[in-house]
MIZA-927388 format. One record per residue (C-alpha): residue number from 1; residue in one letter; chain; x, y, z. Coordinates in steps of 0.2 Angstrom, whole numbers. Layout:
BEGIN
 num residuo cadena     X     Y     Z
 NUM       A      A     X     Y     Z
...
end
This chain:
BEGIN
 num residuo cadena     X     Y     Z
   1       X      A     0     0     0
   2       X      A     7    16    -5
   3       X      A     7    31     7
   4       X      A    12    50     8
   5       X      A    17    58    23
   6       X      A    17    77    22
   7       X      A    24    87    35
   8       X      A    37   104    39
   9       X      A    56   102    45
  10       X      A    60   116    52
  11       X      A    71   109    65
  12       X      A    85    96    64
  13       X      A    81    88    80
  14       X      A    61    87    73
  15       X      A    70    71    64
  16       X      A    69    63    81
  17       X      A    51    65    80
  18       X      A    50    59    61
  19       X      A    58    43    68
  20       X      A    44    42    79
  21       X      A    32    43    68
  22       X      A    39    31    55
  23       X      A    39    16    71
  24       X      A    19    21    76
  25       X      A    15    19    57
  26       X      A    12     2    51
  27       X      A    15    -1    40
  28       X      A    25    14    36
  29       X      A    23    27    22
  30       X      A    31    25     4
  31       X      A    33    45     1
  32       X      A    40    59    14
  33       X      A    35    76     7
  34       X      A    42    90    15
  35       X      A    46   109    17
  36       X      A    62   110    22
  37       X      A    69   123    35
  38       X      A    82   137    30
  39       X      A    97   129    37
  40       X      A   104   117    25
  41       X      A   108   105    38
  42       X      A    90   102    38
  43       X      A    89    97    20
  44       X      A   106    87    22
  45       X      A    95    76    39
  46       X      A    81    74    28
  47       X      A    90    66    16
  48       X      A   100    56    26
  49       X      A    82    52    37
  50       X      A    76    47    18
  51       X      A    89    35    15
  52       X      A    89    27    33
  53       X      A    71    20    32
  54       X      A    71    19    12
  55       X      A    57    32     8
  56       X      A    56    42    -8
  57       X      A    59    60    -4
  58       X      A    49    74   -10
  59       X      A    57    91    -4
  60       X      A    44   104   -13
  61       X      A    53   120    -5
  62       X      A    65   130     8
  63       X      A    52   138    21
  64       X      A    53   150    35
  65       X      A    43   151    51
  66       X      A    33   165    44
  67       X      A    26   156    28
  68       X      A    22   143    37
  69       X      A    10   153    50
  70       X      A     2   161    34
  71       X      A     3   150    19
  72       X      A    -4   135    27
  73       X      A   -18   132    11
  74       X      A    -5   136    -2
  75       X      A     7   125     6
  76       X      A    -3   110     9
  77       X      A   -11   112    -7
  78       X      A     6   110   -15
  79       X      A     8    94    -7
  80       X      A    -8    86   -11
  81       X      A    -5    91   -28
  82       X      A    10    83   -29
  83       X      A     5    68   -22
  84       X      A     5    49   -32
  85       X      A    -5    42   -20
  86       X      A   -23    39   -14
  87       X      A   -21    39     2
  88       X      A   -12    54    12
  89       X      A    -3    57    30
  90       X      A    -3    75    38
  91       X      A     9    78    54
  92       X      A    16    94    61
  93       X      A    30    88    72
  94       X      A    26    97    89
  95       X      A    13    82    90
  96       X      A    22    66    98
  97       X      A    15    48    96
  98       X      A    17    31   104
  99       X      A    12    15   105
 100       X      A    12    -1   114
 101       X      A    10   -15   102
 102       X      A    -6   -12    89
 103       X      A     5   -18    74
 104       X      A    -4   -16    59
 105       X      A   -17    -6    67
 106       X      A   -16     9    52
 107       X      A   -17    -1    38
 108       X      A   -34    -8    51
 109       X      A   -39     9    49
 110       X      A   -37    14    30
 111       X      A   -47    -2    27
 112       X      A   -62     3    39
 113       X      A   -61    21    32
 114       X      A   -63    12    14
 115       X      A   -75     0    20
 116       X      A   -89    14    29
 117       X      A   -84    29    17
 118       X      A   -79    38    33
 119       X      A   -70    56    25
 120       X      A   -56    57    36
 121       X      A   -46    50    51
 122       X      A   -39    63    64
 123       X      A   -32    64    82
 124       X      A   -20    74    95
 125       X      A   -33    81   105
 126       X      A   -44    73   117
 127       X      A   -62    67   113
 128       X      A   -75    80   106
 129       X      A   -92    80   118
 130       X      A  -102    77   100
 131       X      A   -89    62    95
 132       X      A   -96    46    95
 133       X      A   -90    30   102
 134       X      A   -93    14    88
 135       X      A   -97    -1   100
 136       X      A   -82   -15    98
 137       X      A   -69    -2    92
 138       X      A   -57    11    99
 139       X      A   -63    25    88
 140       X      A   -77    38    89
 141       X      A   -83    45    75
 142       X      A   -81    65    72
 143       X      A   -82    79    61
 144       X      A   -70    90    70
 145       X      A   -53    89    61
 146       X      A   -34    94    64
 147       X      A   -20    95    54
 148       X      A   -10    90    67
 149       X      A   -13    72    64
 150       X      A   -25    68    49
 151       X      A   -26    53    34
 152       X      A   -36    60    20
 153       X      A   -40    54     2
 154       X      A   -29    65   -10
 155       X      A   -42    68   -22
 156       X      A   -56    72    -9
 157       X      A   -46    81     1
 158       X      A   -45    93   -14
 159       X      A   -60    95   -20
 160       X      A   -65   100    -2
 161       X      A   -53   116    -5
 162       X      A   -59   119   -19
 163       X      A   -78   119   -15
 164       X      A   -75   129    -2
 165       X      A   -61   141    -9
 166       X      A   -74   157   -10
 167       X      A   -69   159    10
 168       X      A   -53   157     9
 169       X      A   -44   167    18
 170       X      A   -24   165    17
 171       X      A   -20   172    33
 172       X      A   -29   160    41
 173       X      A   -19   145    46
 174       X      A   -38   136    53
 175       X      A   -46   138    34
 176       X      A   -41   121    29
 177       X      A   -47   112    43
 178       X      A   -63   122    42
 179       X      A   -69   117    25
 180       X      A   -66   100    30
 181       X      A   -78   103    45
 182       X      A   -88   113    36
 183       X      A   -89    99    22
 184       X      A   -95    85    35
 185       X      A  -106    96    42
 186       X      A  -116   100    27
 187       X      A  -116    83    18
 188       X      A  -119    73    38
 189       X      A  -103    63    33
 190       X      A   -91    59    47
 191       X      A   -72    57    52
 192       X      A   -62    45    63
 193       X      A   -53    48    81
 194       X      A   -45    36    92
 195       X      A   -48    35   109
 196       X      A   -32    40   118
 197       X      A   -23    28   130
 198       X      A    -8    21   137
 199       X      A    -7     9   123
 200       X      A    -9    22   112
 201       X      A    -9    41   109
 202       X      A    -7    56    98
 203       X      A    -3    73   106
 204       X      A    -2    90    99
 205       X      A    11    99   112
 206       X      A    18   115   104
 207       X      A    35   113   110
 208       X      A    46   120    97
 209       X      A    60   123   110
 210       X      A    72   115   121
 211       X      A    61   109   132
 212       X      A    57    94   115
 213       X      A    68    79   119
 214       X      A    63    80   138
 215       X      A    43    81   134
 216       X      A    45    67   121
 217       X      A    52    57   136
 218       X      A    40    59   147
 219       X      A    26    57   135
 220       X      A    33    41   131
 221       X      A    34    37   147
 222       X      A    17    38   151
 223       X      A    21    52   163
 224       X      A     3    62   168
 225       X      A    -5    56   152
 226       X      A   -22    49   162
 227       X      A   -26    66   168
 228       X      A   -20    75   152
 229       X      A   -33    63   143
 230       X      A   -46    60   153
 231       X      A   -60    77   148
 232       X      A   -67    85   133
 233       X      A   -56    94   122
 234       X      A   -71   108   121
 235       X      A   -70   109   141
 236       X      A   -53   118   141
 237       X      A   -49   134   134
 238       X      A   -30   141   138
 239       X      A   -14   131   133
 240       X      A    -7   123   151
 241       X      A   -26   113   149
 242       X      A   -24   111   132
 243       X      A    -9   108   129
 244       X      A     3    94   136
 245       X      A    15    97   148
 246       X      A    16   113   144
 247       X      A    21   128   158
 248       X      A     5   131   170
 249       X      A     7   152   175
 250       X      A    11   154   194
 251       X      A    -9   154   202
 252       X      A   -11   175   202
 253       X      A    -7   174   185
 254       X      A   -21   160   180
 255       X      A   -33   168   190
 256       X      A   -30   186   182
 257       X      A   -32   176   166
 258       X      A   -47   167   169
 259       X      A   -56   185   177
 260       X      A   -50   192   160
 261       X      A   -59   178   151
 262       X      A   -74   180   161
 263       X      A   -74   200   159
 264       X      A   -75   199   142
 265       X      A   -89   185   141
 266       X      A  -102   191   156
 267       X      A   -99   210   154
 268       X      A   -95   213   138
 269       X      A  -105   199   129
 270       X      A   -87   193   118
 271       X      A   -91   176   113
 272       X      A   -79   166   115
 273       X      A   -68   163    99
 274       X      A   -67   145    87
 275       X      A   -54   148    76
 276       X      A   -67   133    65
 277       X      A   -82   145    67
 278       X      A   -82   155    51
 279       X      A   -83   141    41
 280       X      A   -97   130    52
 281       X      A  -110   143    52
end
């Protein structure tokens, strides 16, 4: 089965996460397309990374941290374009994976999206209160998405953009996960998520820093990750709830967050943003 894997390498130590990614798949993909950081030891791991594993490589360009913020639709689209293959792997590489044994368990998956037409697969957050468990499975299905971890068909992934390309917005790094939303919402089709566990897990942790090879090891570990997982994803609304591991303000600073929060939504009648709105309504 063949498989593209579409990602950003911004950082040469992100090849340790790569690595990870290539032992949770299984089996593992055939193509790696990449943007490639401006350092040219980035390019120079990435090849080497290619030739390790033996996966074709397709570098489509040299990025920098601000194109990727705000050129996410061009970007992506690029890379479906580019694709040979049916069935495509989106990752950014601040979301860590791991598993405990389930060999085989994504080629189980691609064969149950096949079989019941489900439109996507997603994961790195925690269950949505809409998801829905499927009896005798691990997996819910959803239509909220995240580019962080999603499995898509090439060509229905864009013809999605292109349906809804009379919204775009190029700025907005959210637009393409939108129109997926958007799509299952309108045509009452669904996606797949996994319920998250000790066995298995995908988690969206924006570290981008130092602080990486430490976080990986405790997420690996297991360290905190029944209490990271354990509520709603649309229960939590600031990053040390969201986010794992990362920095919880001292308890002044949460509390003169949370009045702000609070300010804003009971006085001054702000709703309270989704970045997937504009696109749901």
């Amino acid at each position: 089965m063949s498989v593209t894997f579409h990602t950003y390498l911004l950082q040469e130590a992100h090849i340790l996460i790569l690595r990870d990614w290539w032992e949770f798949l299984s089996p593992a993909p055939t193509t790696l397309s990449l943007y490639v950081g401006e350092d040219p030891a980035i390019r120079a791991a990435a090849e080497a990374f290619a030739d390790e594993v033996g996966v074709t490589l397709r570098i489509l360009d040299t990025v920098g941290l601000k194109r990727v913020a705000t050129g996410e639709t061009e970007l992506l689209s690029a890379q479906f374009e580019a694709s040979e293959d049916e069935w495509n792997v989106v990752v950014r590489l601040d979301t860590y994976c791991y598993r405990d044994g389930n060999d085989g368990w994504f080629s189980d998956l691609l064969t149950m999206m096949e079989q019941d037409e489900y439109l996507y697969f997603t994961s790195s957050t925690r269950a949505y209160r809409d998801d829905v468990a499927l009896p005798g499975t691990p997996y819910l299905k959803t239509q909220r998405e995240s580019n962080n971890c999603a499995v898509f068909r090439r060509d229905e992934w864009l013809k999605i953009q292109r349906d809804y390309a009379e919204w775009r917005d190029p700025s907005n790094k959210f637009y393409v996960e939108a129109a997926v939303e958007r799509h299952a919402h309108q045509t009452g089709r669904f996606g797949l998520r996994r319920q998250q566990g000790r066995d298995w897990r995908v988690f969206h942790t924006q570290v981008w820093d130092g602080r990486m090879a430490q976080v990986r090891d405790d997420f690996r570990a297991g360290v905190d990750i029944a209490s990271f997982a354990k509520t709603f994803e649309d229960g939590l609304r600031y990053k040390w709830e969201r986010y794992y591991q990362w920095p919880k303000p001292p308890w002044h600073e949460r509390a003169r967050i949370r009045f702000g929060a609070w300010r804003r939504e009971v006085l001054m009648g702000q709703k309270r943003p989704d970045p997937h709105g504009f696109l749901r309504e």
